[in-house]
matplotlib code that plots the C-alpha trace (Angstrom):
import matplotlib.pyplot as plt

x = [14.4, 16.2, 14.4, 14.3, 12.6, 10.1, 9.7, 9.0, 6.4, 4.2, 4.5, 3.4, 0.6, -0.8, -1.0, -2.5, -5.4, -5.6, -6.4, -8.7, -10.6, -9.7, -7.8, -5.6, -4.4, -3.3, -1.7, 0.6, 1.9, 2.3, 4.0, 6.2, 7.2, 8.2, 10.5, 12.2, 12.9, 14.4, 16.4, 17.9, 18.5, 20.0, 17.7, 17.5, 15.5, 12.7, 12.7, 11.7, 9.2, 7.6, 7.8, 6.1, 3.3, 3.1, 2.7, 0.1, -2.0, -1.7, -2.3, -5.8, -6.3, -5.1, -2.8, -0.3, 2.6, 2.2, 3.6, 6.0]
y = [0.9, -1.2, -2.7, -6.2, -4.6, -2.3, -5.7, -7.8, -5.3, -5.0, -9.2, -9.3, -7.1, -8.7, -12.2, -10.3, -9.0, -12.9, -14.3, -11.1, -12.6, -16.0, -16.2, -19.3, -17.7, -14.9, -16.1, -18.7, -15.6, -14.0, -16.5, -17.0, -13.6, -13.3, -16.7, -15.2, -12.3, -14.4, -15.9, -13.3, -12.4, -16.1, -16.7, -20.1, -22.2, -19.9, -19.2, -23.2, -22.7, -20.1, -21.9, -25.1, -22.6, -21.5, -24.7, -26.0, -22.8, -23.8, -27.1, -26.1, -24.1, -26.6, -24.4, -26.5, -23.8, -22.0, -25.5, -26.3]
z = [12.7, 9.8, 7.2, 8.5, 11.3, 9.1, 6.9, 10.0, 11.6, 8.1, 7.9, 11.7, 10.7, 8.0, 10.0, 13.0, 10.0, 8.9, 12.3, 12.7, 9.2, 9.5, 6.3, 6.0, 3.1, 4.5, 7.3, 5.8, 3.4, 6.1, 8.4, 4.7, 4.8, 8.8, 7.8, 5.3, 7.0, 9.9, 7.0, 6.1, 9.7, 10.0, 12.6, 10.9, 13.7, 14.2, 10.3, 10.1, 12.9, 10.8, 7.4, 9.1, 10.5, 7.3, 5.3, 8.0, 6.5, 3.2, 4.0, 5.4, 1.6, -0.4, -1.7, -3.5, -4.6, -0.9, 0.4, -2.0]

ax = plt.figure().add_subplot(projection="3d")
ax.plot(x, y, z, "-o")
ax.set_aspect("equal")
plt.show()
């Protein structure tokens, strides 16, 4: 397993532990982190999937820097 795979898994993980505690917060850093793996992985279509996911989250927070 390669590190964007390890980094993928533990991001998966923690936004399966935020819909298991409904935390918004949670969730959006999560879906942030699985977008910029994809990134990185120039999987650049589902990495905007994933960053819209996770500004809806932050949306729901109010958290202003999570959507910028």
């Amino acid at each position: 397993m390669n590190e964007f795979e390890k980094a993928m898994v533990l991001a998966e993980k923690l936004e399966s532990m935020a819909l298991t505690t409904g935390n918004s917060q949670l969730r959006g850093t999560a879906l942030y982190y699985q977008a910029e793996v994809l990134h990185l992985k120039k999987l650049y279509d589902l990495s905007s999937h994933k960053l819209d996911l996770a500004e809806q989250e932050f949306k729901k927070v109010n958290d202003l820097t999570g959507q910028s």
